[in-house]
C-alpha positions in Angstrom: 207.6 105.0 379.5 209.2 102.7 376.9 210.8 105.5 374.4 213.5 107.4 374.3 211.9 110.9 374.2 209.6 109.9 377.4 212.6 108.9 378.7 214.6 112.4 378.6 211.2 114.6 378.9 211.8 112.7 382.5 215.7 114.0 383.1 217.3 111.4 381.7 221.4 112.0 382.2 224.5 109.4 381.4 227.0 108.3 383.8 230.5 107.5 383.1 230.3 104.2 384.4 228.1 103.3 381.5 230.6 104.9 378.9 231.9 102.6 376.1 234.0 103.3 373.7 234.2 102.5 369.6 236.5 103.9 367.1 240.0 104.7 368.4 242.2 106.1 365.7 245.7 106.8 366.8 249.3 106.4 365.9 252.0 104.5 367.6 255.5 105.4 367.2 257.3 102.2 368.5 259.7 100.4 366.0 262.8 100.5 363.6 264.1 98.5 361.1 267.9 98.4 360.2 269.2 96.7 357.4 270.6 96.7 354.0 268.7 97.4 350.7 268.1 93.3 350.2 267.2 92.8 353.5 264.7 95.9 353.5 262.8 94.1 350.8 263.0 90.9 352.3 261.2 92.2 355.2 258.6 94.0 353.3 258.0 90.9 351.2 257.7 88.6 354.5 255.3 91.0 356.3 252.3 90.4 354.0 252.7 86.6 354.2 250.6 84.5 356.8 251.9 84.0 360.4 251.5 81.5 362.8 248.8 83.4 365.5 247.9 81.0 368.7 248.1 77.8 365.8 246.0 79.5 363.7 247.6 80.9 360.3 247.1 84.9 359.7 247.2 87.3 357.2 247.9 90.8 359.1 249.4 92.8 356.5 248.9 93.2 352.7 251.7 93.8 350.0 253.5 96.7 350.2 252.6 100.1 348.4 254.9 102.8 347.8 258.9 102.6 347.9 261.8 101.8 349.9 262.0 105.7 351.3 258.0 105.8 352.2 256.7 102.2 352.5 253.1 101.3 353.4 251.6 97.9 354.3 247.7 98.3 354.4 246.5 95.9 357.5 244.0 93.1 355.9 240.8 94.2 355.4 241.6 98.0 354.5 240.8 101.2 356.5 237.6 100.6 357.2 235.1 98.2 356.0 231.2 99.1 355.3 230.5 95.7 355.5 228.1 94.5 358.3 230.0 91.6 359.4 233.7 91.4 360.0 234.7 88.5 357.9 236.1 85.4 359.2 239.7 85.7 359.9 239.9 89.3 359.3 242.0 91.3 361.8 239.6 93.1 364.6 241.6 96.3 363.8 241.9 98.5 360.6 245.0 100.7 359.3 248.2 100.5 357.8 251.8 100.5 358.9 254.6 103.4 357.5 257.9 102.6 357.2 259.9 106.2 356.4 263.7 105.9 355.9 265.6 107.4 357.3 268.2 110.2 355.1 271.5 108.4 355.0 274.4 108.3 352.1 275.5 105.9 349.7 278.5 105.0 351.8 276.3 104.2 354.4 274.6 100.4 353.7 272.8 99.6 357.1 270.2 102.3 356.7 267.1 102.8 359.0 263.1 103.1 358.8 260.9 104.0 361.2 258.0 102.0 361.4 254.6 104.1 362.8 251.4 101.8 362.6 248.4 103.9 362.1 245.4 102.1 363.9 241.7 102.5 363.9 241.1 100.1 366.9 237.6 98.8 367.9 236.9 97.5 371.5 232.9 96.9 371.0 233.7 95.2 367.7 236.5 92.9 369.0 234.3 92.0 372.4 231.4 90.6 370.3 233.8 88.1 368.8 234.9 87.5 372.3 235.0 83.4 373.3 236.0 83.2 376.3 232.8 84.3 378.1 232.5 82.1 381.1 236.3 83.0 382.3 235.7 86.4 382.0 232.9 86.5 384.2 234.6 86.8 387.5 235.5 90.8 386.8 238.9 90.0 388.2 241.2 92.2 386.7 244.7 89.7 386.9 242.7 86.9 385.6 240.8 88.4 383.0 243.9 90.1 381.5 246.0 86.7 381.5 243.2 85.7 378.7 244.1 86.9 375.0 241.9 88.9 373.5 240.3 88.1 370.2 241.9 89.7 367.5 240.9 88.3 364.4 237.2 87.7 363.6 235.7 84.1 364.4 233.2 82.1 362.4 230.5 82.0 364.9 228.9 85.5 366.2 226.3 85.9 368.9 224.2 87.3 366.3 220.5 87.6 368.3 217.7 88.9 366.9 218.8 92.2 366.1 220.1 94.2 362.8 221.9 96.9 362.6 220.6 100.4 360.6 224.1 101.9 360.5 226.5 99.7 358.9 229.1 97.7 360.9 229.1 94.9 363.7 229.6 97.1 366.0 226.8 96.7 368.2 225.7 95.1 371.3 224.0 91.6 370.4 224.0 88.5 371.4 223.6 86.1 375.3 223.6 87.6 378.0 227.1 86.7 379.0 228.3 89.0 375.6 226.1 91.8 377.2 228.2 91.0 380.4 231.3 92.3 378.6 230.2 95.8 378.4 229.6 96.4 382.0 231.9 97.8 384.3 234.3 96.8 385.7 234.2 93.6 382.2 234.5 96.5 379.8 237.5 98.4 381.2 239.1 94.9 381.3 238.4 93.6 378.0 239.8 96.8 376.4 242.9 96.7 378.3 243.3 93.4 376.8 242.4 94.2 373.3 245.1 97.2 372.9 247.9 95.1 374.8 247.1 92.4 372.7 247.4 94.3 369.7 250.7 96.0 371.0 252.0 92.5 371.5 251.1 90.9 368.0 253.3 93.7 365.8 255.8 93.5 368.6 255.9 89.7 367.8 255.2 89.6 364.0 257.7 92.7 363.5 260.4 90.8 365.2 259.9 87.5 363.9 259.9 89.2 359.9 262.9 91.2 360.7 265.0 87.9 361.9 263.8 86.2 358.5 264.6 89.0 356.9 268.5 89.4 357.7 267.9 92.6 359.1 266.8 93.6 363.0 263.4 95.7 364.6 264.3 97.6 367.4 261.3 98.5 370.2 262.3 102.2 370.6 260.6 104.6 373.3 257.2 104.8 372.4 255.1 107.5 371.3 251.2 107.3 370.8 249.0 110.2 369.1 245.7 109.7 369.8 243.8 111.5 366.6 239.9 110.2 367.3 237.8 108.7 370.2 234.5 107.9 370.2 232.6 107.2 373.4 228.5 106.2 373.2 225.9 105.1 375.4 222.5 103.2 374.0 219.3 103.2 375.0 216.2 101.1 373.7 213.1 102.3 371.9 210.6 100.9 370.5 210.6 103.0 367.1 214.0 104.1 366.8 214.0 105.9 363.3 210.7 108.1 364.5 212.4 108.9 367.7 215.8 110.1 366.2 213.3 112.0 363.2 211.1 114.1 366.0 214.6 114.6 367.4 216.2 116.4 364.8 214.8 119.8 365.3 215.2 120.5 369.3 218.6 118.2 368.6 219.7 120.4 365.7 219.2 123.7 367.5 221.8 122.9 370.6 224.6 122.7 368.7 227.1 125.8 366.9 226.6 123.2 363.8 224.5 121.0 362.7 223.7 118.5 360.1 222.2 115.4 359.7 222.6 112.6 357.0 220.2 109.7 355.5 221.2 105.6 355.5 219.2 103.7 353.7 218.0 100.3 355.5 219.6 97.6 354.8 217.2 94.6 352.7 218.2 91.9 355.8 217.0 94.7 358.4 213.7 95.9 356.2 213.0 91.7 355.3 213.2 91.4 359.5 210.9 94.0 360.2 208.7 92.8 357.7 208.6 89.7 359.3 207.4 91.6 362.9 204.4 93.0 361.0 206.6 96.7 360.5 206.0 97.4 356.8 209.4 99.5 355.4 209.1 101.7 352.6 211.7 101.5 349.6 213.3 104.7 350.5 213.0 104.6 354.2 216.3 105.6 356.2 217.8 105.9 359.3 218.9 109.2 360.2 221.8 110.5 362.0 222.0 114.2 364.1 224.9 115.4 364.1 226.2 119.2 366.1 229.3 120.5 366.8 229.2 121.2 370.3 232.8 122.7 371.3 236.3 122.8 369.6 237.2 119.2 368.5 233.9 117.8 369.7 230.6 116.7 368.2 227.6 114.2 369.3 225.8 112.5 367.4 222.1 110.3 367.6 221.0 108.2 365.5 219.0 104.2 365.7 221.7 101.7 365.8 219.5 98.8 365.5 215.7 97.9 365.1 215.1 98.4 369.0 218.3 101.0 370.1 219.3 104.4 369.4 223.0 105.8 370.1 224.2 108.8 371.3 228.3 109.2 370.1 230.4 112.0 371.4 233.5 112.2 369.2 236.8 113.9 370.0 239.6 114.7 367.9 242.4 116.3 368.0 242.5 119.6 370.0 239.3 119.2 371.6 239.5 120.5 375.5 238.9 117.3 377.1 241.6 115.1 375.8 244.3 117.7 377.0 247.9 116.7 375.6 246.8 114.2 372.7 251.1 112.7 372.5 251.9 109.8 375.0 255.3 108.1 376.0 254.2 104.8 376.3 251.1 102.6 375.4 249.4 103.0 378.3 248.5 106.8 377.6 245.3 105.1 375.6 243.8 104.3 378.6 244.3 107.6 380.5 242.6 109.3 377.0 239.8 106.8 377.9 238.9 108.0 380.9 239.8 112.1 380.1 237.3 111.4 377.0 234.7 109.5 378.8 234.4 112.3 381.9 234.4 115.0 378.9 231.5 112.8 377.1 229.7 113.0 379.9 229.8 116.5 380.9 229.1 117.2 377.3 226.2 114.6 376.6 224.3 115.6 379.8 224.9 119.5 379.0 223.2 118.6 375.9 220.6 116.0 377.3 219.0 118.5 379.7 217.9 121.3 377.7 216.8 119.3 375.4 214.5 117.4 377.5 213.5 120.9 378.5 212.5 121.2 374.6 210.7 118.1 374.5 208.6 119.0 377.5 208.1 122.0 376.1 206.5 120.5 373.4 204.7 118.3 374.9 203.5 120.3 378.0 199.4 120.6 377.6 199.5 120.4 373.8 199.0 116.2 373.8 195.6 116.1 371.8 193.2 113.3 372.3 192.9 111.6 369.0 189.0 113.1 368.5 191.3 116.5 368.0 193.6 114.7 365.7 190.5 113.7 363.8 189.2 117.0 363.8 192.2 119.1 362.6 192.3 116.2 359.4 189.0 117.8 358.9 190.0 121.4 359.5 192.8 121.0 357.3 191.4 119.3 354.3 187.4 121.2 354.7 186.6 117.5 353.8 185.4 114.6 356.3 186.5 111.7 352.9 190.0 113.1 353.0 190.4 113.3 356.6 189.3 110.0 357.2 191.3 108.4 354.5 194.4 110.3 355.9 193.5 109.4 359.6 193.0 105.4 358.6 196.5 105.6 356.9 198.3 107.3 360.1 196.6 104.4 362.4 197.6 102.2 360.3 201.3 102.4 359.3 202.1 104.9 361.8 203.1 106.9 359.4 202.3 108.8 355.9 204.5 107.2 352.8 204.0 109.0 349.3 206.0 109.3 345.9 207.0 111.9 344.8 204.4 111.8 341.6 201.3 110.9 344.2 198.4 112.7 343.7 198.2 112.8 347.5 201.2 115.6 346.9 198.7 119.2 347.6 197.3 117.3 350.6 200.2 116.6 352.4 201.3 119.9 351.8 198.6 121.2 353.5 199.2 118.8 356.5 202.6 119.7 357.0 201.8 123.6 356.4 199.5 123.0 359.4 201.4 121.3 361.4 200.0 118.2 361.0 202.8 115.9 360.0 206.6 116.4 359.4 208.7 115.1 356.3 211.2 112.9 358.0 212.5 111.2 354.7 215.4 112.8 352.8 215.0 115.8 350.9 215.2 114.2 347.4 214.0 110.9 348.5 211.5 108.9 345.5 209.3 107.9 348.6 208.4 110.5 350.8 208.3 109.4 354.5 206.1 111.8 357.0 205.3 111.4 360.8 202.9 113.5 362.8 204.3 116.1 364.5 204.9 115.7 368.1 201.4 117.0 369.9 199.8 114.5 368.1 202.2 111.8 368.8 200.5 110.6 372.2 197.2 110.5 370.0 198.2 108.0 367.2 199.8 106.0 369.3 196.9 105.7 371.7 194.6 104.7 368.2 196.9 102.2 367.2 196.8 100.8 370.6 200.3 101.5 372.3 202.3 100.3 369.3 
């Protein structure tokens, strides 16, 4: 059994030790400035400047935006990139930092501005820049969290052999000692390291901008709002995008809502499968499933890479498993960690079990041979020349492709009104992308010998 679908047909179930997590989004509550008018703008002109990080100089923040009443600093690189790889140099964190002043009169020239920096944090992004592999090793928690974390992107990536669908670096890659880094107890570690470290660096650059400045940051008591977690687990398959496509259905109907959306392969990832003999059509895509499962709460699935497909549960605010989503100190991030990767579990194999029910279901004494493939082509077209054209094109792409002005349009129709093959392309899509249907899955891949 080398796919995923074989895979949960058999019971397949996460644990929590095997949760990761990617996007954090939250807000920390942890600074003020005080200082006159001049000194205000000093500050704000010194914090996009470069800083001296571990010898190294750094942008963190760009020029300001806004005012002097509600100040914003975007952090290098923007909110979010859709970039695949994080630029050299680039801060392994997204977001912005607020500064709001506070209400105070003219007599008054020491005024004060809360400073709340508005993260979206990445742990799997920021361990596949990690260097410091060999040190790391050892799963000792003292001695692994004595080692800064990276926190700015490096020139050299563990890059492997594998491309990413879904846009973003964000994905497992690279030697075996990177792989290392997501295991327990390496992962726990390594994110621990990453949010302290980040902690640190605007406790650091904050105070250093505000003594250049004139003025003075103050650390006040903390308070952290988480607003977004995501926690995933990844499996391998051999043909992600027709996995996740014959999952959308049984996926689909678990959930109170339900959508899924189309990404269009990227030319390096299409030119590499090309290169493995895996021809790519011009509108071929990589789906993602996505249902709302509960209050605040939604899973997704879609193929990461060319050999992986990732299931996401994502919780926001309110959702049942997070519990209080406000935290006195820093340290609340990691207690949301582990709340929201027992939830994700619960959740993900709530969801994993009936629908491996489905797939059985399906699958359950309705796996033709591929002489009944061959004869339904014929039952369905009333013609042995069309069958066998249509049957030589499954075995060999795996796969129907056909544009929307094909004169193959009526036939595969009829196909997909019996059940034959299933559109799997979006709706509106130039190049139509069809798969047989999931009785007749076992058959083709049988005919095109186990590929």
């Amino acid at each position: 059994m080398n796919d995923l679908i074989d895979r949960l047909i058999s019971g397949l179930t996460v644990s929590v030790n095997d949760a990761k997590q990617d996007r954090i989004q939250l807000k920390l509550k942890r600074w003020t400035f005080q200082g006159n008018m001049l000194q205000f703008e000093r500050f704000s002109t010194h914090l996009s400047q470069t800083f001296n990080v571990e010898g190294v100089p750094r942008r963190i923040f760009n020029a300001r935006q806004g005012d002097e009443r509600r100040a914003i600093w975007p952090i290098t690189g923007g909110i979010g990139s859709r970039r695949y790889l994080t630029p050299p140099g680039v801060p392994l964190f997204s977001g912005r930092l607020r500064g709001y002043q506070q209400p105070s009169g003219p007599e008054q020239p020491i005024k004060t501005w809360h400073l709340i920096a508005e993260l979206s944090i990445n742990p799997t992004r920021a361990v596949l820049h990690e260097k410091e592999l060999l040190r790391l090793t050892t799963g000792d928690r003292d001695i692994g969290l004595a080692i800064p974390a990276p926190l700015f992107a490096g020139r050299t990536l563990a890059l492997g052999q594998v491309l990413p669908f879904i846009s973003g670096d964000n994905f497992a890659r690279g030697s075996r000692l990177h792989r290392l880094q997501f295991r327990q107890p390496n992962w726990g570690i390594n994110v621990e390291r990453y949010w302290r470290g980040i902690v640190d660096l605007f406790d650091t650059t904050l105070g250093a901008v505000g003594d250049e400045a004139g003025g003075a940051v103050y650390e006040i008591h903390p308070k952290v709002t988480l607003q977004n977690m995501e926690t995933y687990w990844e499996f391998e398959d051999t043909d992600p995008i027709a996995t996740v496509a014959a999952l959308e259905r049984p996926f689909r109907s678990l959930g109170s809502k339900s959508s899924v959306e189309w990404y269009t392969i990227s030319d390096g990832a299409r030119a590499t499968l090309r290169s493995r003999g895996i021809i790519i059509a011009d509108d071929d895509n990589a789906p993602v499933i996505k249902i709302q499962i509960a209050k605040g709460t939604q899973i997704k699935a879609y193929a990461k890479t060319a050999g992986s497909i990732r299931f996401e549960v994502t919780h926001t605010q309110g959702a049942s498993d997070i519990g209080a989503y406000t935290a006195a100190d820093t340290d609340g991030l990691f207690r949301w960690i582990d709340q929201t990767a027992a939830g994700a579990t619960r959740r993900l194999n709530a969801l994993l079990e009936p629908l491996g029910r489905t797939l059985s279901e399906e699958a359950s004494g309705r796996q033709y041979q591929p002489q009944r493939f061959l004869n339904d082509l014929y039952e369905a077209y009333k013609d042995w020349p069309s069958a066998l054209r249509t049957f030589s094109m499954l075995i060999n792409a795996g796969k129907l492709e056909v544009r929307k002005t094909s004169p193959l349009g009526d036939e595969v129709k009829t196909l997909v009104r019996k059940k034959i093959i299933r559109r799997v392309s979006a709706r509106n899509a130039e190049v139509r992308i069809f798969h047989v249907t999931e009785r007749y899955r076992t058959a083709l891949a049988s005919l095109r010998g186990g590929w």
